[in-house]
C-alpha positions in Angstrom: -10.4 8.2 -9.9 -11.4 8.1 -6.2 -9.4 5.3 -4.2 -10.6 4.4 -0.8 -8.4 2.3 1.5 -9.1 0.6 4.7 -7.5 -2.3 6.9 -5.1 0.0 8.9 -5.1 -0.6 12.8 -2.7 -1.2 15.6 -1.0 -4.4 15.8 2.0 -5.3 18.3 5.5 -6.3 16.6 5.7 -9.5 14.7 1.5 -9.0 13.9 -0.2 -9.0 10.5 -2.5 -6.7 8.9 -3.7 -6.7 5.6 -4.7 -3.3 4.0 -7.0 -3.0 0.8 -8.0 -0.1 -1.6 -10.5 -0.2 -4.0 -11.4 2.8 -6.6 -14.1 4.0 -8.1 -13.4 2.8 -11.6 -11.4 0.5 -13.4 -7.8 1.3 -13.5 -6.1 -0.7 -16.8 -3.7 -3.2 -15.8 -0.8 -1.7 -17.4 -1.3 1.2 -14.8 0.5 1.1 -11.6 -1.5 0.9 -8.3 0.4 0.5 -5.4 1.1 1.6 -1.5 3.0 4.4 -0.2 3.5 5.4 3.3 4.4 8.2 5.2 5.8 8.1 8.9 5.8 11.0 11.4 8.3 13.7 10.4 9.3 11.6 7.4 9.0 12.0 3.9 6.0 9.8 1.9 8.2 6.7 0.6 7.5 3.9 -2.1 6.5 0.7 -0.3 5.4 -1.2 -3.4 3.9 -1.3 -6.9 2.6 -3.0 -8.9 1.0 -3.6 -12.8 0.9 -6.1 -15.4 3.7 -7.6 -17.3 6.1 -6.5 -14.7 7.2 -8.1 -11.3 5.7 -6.0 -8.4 8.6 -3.1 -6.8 8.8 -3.4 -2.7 11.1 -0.7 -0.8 14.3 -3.0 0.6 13.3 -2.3 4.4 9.7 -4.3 3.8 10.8 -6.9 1.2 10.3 -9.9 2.2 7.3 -9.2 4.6 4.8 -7.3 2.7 3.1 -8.9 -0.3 1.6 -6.8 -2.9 -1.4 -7.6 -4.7 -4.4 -6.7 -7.4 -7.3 -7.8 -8.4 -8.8 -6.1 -11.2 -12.1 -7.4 -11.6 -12.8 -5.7 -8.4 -10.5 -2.5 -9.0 -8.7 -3.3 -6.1 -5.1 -3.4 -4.8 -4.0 -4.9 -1.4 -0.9 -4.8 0.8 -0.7 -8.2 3.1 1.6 -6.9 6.5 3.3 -9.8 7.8 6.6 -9.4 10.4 5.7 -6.3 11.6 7.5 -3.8 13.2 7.5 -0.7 14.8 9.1 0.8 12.2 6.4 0.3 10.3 4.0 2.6 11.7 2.8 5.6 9.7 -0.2 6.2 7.4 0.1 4.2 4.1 -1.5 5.5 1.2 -2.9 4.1 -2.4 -1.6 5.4 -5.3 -2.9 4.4 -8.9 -1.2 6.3 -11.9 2.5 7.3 -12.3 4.4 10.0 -10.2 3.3 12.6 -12.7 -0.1 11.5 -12.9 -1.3 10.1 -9.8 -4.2 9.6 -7.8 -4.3 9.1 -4.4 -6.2 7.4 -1.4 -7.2 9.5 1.9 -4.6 7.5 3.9 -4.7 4.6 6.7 -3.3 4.7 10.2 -0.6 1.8 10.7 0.2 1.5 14.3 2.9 -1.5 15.7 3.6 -1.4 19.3 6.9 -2.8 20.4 
């Protein structure tokens, strides 16, 4: 499975962007997809997840501003950025499978200005 995302940019604090990733086959419901991210000098981290049957997972430092979601139909999963902040900015990356067997996106730049 190939994932391509897009929608990363710079945006100043408080801005909105909405990121989307869409592979190159179908990926069952029942399969995780979601959004990781990775800031300068920092480990790759969970942002959310999500698959059928189960309520979507968001890290605690972006609950409440990011809303995951998926449409299957079009194999693709999307991250709607709202509240941002500058601690926010890294490269987020799409994820479809489980952490043993994953597939992942080539990454998009996230930049918020303060």
């Amino acid at each position: 499975v190939q994932l391509q995302a897009s929608g990363g940019g710079w945006v100043q604090t408080g801005g909105s962007l909405r990121l989307s990733c869409t592979a190159s086959e179908s990926v069952h419901s029942s399969i995780p997809m979601g959004w990781h991210r990775q800031a300068p000098g920092k480990q790759r981290e969970l942002v959310a997840s999500i698959r059928s049957g189960r309520d979507p997972t968001y890290a605690d430092s972006i609950y409440g501003r990011f809303t995951i979601s998926r449409d299957n139909a079009k194999k693709s999963v999307y991250l709607q950025m709202n509240n941002l902040r500058p601690e926010d900015t890294a490269v987020y990356y799409c994820r479809a499978g489980t952490s043993s067997n994953a597939f992942w996106g080539q990454g998009t730049l996230v930049t918020v200005s303060s």
